[in-house]
C-alpha positions in Angstrom: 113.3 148.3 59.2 109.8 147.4 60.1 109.4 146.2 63.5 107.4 142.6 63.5 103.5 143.3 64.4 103.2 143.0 67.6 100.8 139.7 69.1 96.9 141.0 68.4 95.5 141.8 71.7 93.5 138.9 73.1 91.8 141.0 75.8 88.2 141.3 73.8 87.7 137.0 73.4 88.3 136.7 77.5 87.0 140.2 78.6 84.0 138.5 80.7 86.7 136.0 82.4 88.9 139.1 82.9 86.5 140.9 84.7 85.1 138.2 86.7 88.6 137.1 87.6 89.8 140.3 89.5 86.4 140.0 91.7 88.0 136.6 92.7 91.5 137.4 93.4 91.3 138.0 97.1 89.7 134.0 97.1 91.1 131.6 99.2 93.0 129.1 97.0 92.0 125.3 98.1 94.2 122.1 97.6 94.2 120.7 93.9 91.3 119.5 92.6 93.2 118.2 89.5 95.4 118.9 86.7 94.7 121.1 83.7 96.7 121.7 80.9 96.0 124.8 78.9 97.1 125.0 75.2 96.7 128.8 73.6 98.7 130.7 71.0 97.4 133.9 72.7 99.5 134.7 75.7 97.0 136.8 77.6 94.4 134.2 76.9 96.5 131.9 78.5 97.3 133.8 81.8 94.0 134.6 81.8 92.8 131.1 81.9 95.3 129.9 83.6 94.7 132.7 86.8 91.4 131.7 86.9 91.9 128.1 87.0 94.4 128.4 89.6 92.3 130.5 91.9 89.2 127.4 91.6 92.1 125.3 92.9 93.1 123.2 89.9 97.1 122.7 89.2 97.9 124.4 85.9 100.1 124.4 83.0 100.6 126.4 79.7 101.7 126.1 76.4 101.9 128.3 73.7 101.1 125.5 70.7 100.2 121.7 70.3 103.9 120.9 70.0 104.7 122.2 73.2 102.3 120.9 74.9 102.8 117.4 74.0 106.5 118.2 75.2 104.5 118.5 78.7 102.2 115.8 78.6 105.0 112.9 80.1 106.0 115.4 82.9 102.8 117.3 83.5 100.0 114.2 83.4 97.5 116.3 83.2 93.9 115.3 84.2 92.2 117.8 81.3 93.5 119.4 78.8 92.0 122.5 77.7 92.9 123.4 74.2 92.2 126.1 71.1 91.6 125.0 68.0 92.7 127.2 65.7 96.1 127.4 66.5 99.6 127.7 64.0 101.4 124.7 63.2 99.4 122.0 64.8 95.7 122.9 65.2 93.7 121.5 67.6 92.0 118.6 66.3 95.4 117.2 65.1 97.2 118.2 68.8 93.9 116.5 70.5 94.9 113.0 68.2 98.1 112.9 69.5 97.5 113.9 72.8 95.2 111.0 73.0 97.7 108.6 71.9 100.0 109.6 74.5 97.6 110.1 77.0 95.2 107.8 76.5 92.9 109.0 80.0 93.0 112.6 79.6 89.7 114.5 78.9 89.8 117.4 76.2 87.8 120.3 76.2 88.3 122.8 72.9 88.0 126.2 72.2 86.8 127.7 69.4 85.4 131.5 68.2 81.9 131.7 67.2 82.1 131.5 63.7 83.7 128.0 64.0 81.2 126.0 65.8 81.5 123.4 63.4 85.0 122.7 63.9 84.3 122.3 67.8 81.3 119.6 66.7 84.3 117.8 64.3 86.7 117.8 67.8 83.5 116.1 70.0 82.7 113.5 67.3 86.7 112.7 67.4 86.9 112.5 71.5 86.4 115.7 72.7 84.8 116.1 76.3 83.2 119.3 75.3 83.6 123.0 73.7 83.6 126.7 74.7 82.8 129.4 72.6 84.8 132.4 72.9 84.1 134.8 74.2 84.0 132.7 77.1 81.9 132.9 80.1 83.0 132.6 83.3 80.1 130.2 84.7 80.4 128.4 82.0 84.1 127.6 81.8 84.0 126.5 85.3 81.0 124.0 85.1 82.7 122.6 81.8 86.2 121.9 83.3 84.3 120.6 86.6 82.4 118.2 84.4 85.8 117.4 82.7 87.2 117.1 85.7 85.0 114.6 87.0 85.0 112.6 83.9 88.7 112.3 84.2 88.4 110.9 87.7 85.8 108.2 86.7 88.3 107.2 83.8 90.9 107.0 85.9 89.4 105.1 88.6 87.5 102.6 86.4 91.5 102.1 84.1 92.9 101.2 88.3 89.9 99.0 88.4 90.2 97.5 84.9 94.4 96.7 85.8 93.8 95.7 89.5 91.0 92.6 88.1 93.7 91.9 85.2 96.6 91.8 87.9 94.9 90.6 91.2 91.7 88.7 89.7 89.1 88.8 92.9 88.6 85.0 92.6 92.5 84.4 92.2 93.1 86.2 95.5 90.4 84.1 97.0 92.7 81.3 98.4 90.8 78.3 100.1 89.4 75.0 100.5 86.8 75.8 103.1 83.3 74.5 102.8 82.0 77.3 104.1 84.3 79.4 101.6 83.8 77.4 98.9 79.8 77.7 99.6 80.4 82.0 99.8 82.2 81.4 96.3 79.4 79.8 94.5 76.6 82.4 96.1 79.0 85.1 94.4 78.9 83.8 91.3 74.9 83.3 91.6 74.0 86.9 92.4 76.9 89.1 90.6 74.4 88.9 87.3 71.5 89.9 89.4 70.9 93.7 90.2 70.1 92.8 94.1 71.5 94.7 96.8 74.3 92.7 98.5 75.1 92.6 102.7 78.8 91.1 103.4 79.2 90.8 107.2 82.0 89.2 108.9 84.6 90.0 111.5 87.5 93.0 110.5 90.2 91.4 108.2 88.2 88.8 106.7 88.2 90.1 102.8 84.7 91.8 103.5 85.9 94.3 100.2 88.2 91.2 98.2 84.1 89.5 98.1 82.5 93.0 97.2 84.7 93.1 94.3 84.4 89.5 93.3 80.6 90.3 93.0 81.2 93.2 90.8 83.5 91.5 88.0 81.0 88.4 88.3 78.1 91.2 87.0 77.6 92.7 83.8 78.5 95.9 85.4 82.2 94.5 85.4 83.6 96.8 83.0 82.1 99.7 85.2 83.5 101.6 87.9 83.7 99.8 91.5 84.0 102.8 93.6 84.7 102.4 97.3 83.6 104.5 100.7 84.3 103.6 104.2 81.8 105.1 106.0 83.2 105.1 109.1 86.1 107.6 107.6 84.1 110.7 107.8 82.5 113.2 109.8 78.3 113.4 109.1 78.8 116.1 107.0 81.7 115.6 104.9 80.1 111.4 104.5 76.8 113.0 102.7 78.5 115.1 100.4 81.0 112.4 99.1 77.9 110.3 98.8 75.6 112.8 97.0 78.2 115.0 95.7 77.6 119.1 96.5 76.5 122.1 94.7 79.0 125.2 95.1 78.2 127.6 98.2 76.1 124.8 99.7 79.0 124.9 103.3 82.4 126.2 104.0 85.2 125.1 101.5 82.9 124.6 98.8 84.2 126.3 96.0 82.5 124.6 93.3 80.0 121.7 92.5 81.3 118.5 92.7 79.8 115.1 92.0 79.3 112.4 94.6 80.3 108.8 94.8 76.9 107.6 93.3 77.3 109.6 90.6 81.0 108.2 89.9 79.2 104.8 90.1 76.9 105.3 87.9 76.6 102.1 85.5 78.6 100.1 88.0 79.1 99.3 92.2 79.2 101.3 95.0 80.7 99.2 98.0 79.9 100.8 101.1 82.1 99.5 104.0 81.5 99.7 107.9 77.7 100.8 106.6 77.0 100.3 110.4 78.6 103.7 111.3 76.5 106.1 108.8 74.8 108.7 110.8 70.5 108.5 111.2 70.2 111.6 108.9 72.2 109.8 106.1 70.8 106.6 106.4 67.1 108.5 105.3 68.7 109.5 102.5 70.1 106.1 101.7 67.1 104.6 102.3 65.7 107.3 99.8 68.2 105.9 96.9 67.6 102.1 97.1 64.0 102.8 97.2 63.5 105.3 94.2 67.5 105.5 92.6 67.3 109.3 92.9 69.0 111.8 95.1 69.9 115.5 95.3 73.6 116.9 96.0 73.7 119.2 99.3 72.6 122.5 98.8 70.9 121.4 95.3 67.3 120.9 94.4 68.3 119.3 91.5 66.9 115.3 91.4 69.4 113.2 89.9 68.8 109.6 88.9 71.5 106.8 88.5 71.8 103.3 88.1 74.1 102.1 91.0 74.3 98.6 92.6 74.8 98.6 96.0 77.3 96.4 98.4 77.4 97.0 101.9 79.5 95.3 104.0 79.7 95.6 108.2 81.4 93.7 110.8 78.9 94.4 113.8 75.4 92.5 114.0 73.1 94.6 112.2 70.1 93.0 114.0 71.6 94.5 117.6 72.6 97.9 115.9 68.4 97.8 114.8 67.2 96.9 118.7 69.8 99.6 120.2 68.0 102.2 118.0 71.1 102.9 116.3 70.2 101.6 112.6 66.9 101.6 110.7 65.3 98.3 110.4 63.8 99.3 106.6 67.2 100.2 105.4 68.8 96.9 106.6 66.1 95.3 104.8 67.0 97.1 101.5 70.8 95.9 101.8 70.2 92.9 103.1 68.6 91.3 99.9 71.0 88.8 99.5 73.7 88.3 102.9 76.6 86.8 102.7 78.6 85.9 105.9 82.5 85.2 106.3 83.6 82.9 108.1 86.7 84.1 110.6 90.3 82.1 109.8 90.3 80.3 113.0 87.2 78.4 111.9 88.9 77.8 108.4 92.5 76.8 109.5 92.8 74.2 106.3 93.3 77.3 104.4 96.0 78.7 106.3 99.2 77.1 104.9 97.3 77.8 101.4 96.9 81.3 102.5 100.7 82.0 104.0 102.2 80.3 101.2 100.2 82.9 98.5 101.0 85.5 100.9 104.6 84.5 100.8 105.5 84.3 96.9 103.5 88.2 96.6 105.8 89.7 99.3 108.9 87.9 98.2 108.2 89.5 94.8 107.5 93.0 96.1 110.9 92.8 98.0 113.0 91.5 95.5 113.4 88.4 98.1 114.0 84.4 96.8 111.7 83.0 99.5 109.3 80.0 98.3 109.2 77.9 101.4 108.0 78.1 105.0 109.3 75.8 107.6 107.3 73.0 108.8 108.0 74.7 112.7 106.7 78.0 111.5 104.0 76.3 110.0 103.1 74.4 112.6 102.7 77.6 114.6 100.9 79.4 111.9 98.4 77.0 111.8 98.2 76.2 115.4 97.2 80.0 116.2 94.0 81.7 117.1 94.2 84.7 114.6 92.3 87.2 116.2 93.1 89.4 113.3 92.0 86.8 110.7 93.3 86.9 107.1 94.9 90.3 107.7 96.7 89.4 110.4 98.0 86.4 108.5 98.8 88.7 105.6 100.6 91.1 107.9 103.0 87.9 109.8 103.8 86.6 106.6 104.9 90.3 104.7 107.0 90.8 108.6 108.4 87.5 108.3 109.5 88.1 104.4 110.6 91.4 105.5 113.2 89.7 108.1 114.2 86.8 107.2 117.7 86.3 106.7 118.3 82.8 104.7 116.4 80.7 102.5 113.1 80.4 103.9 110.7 81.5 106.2 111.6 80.1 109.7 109.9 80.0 113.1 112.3 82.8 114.2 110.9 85.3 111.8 107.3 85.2 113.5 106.0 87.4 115.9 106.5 86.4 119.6 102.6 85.6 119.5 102.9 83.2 118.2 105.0 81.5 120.1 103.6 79.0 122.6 102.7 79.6 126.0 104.9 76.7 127.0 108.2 78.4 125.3 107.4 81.5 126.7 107.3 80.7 130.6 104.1 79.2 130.9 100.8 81.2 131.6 100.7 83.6 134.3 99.7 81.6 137.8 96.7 81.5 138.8 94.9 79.8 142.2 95.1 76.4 142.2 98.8 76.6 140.6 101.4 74.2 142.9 104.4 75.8 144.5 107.1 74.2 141.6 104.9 76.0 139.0 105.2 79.5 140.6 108.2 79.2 141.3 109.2 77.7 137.8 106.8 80.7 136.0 108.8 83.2 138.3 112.6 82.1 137.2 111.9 81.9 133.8 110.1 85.1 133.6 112.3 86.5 135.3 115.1 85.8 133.0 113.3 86.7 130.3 113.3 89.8 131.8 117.0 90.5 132.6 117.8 89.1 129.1 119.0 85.6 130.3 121.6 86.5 133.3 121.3 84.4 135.9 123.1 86.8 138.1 120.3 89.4 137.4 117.5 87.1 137.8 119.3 85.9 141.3 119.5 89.5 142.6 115.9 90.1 141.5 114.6 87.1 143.3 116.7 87.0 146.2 117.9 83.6 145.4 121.2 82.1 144.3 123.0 81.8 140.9 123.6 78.4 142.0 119.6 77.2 142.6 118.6 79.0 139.2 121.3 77.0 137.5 119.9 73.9 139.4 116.2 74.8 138.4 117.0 75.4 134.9 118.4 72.1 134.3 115.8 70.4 135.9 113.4 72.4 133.2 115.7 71.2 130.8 116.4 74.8 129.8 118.8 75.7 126.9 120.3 78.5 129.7 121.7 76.1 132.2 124.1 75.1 129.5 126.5 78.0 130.7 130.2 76.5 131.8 130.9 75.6 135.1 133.2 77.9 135.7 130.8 80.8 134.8 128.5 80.0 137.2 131.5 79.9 139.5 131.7 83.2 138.7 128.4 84.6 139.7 128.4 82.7 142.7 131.7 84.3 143.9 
């Protein structure tokens, strides 16, 4: 009997990736920079590929046809899929249509000898990212999957975009009645068409980002990515290279080029948050792209242009960061085209029952919790209080109070004990000036507090009787001195 022919040795299409490989295997490996799926009949074209791959740090998967790999494809989610063409059973082009249905934000990149250039053209004009040539070049694999790679990145951040508007519109989560609001509204709406730069200050907490991206879907750019930094995140360093992207050797760790966060803009927003904390060296550079739209990565020479709208939003007063030397007047002239200032919640307190109850019906649905009402005590206190932390904070009480609350609405119980008031709590601490009875009635009370509501305790702390607490506390009308006679009897014996 004839023994089956063995697999035809795939060793001559990947040869230059072989030999280029084993120079690289002593490499440091660095975390994932993305999922790849590789699809080739040819077993030592796959393990070649797939070693390679793996040592540029991408996560990797193989599979040895088109029907196996779509087997993958609900499991794996991979990022790119790197596919042959010319494959038995289901080629290439007819793997990459399927694929595509089932994986509608996965970038394809096919492989194809020589001689079949044509069908590589056929698998771009259907979708395809791109196409090798085998035998394949090192160099050039890598740049290709990179530039996948990146491309899969701006899909998937511009699909989270496109769901988050359709889910949490920025002008439905915009709750309030404000003037002042109202007027911030109607600015939005006037420059999102307009290509100006746009400066949103305000104190922490007051929906600096919720207005950035209200400008964005309010722009023709709305259907393009809105890509975030916050600037105050990241080291000098690391901040200009996740601006302006990086070429491959240009510092430690860099083991290949990667593109910044102007180029993922590109056609869209860049919202630049706590802009006040970018470092003199990178605000040049900044200054560089609002003035001319170009830039180069680190350790390139390479001039890139883009078309990127810029929102910068701070919570410090720019003006003072410019006289303490800290921030370049010219560049706070380029952001600051068209300012728009938020108002803190404690100058907007109509809003907040508007606010808690919005707050209160999201994180009653994330909880799985049948909460529609707030007390009119807890209200009262909610709209009584300073909020330092403005609409955050507010956010924050309500998703605690949803969290804890243990019947059918949200009562004044399930609020933090800040926002209790000073009166319930003891009084505020004495201070000159204060009469004898209100010492002495700030020192039993807190006190008791203290020893969790014994009046023994308290007594033996302040060298007093049971008895004259008792008195005391039902002269303050406290809910305490309620305690049975023959209790206090007790303590006194």
């Amino acid at each position: 009997m004839t023994p089956p022919p063995s697999e035809p040795p795939a060793a001559p299409l990947l040869a230059p990736l072989a030999q280029q490989a084993t120079s690289r295997a002593l490499a440091p490996r660095s975390a994932s920079r993305g999922r790849i799926l590789i699809v080739d009949d040819e077993a030592n074209a796959r393990a070649a590929l797939n070693e390679i791959l793996h040592d540029e740090g991408f996560t990797t998967e193989m599979a040895a046809d088109g029907f196996k790999a779509l087997g993958k494809l609900e499991d794996f989610h991979p990022d790119v899929i790197l596919t042959d063409l010319k494959m038995p059973g289901l080629d290439g082009i007819d793997f990459m249509e399927k694929a595509k249905a089932a994986s509608p934000g996965t970038v394809f990149v096919v492989m194809t000898a020589f001689g079949s250039i044509s069908s590589a053209v056929l698998a771009v004009k259907k979708g395809a990212e791109n196409y090798l040539t085998k035998p394949l070049e090192y160099e050039q694999l890598v740049a290709v999957v990179e530039r996948a790679m990146e491309k899969a990145r701006l899909l998937q951040e511009a699909r989270q975009l496109r769901d988050r508007l359709r889910e949490r519109n920025a002008f439905g989560l915009i709750v309030t009645h404000d003037p002042k609001m109202l007027e911030v509204l109607e600015l939005v709406q006037q420059v999102g068409p307009s290509r100006a730069s746009v400066l949103i200050s305000g104190e922490s907490g007051t929906g600096k980002e919720l207005i950035a991206e209200a400008v964005h879907s309010a722009s023709t750019r709305a259907q393009k990515p809105f890509v975030r930094l916050n600037c105050a995140a990241l080291a000098e360093s690391l901040l200009e290279s996740e601006l302006f992207g990086h070429e491959r050797g240009s510092f430690t760790g860099a083991v290949g080029r990667r593109e910044g966060r102007f180029k993922q803009a590109d056609g869209g927003t860049l919202f630049l948050d706590e802009i006040s904390e970018i470092p003199a060296g990178t605000q040049v550079k900044l200054l560089r792209f609002l003035q001319e739209r170009t830039f180069e990565r680190v350790g390139g020479n390479e001039t890139l242009k883009v078309d990127v709208r810029v929102i910068a939003a701070t919570n410090k007063k720019l003006e003072q960061e410019i006289k303490a030397g800290r921030f370049r007047e010219d560049l706070f002239y380029r952001l600051n085209v068209v300012a728009i200032e938020l108002p803190p919640l404690r100058d907007r307190k109509a809003d907040v029952p508007a606010l808690a109850s919005f707050f209160l019906r999201r994180y009653a649905a994330e909880n799985g919790r049948q909460l529609e009402e707030i007390s009119p005590d807890a209200l009262a206190r909610l709209t009584s209080y300073a909020w330092p932390g403005t609409v955050r904070e507010l956010e924050n009480v309500i998703e605690r109070a949803v969290v804890l609350c243990d019947g059918p609405r949200i009562e004044a119980k399930h609020l933090p004990a800040t926002l209790v008031p000073e009166e319930e709590r003891g009084g505020p601490p004495p201070i000159p000036g204060s009469t004898i009875a209100d010492l002495e009635k700030y020192a039993i009370l807190k006190t008791l507090e203290q020893c969790g509501g014994s009046t023994s305790k308290a007594a033996m702390v302040l060298g007093i009787s049971t008895r004259k607490i008792q008195y005391k506390l039902h002269e303050y009308g406290s809910p305490i001195a309620a305690e049975a006679p023959g209790e206090i009897d007790k303590e006194t014996t």
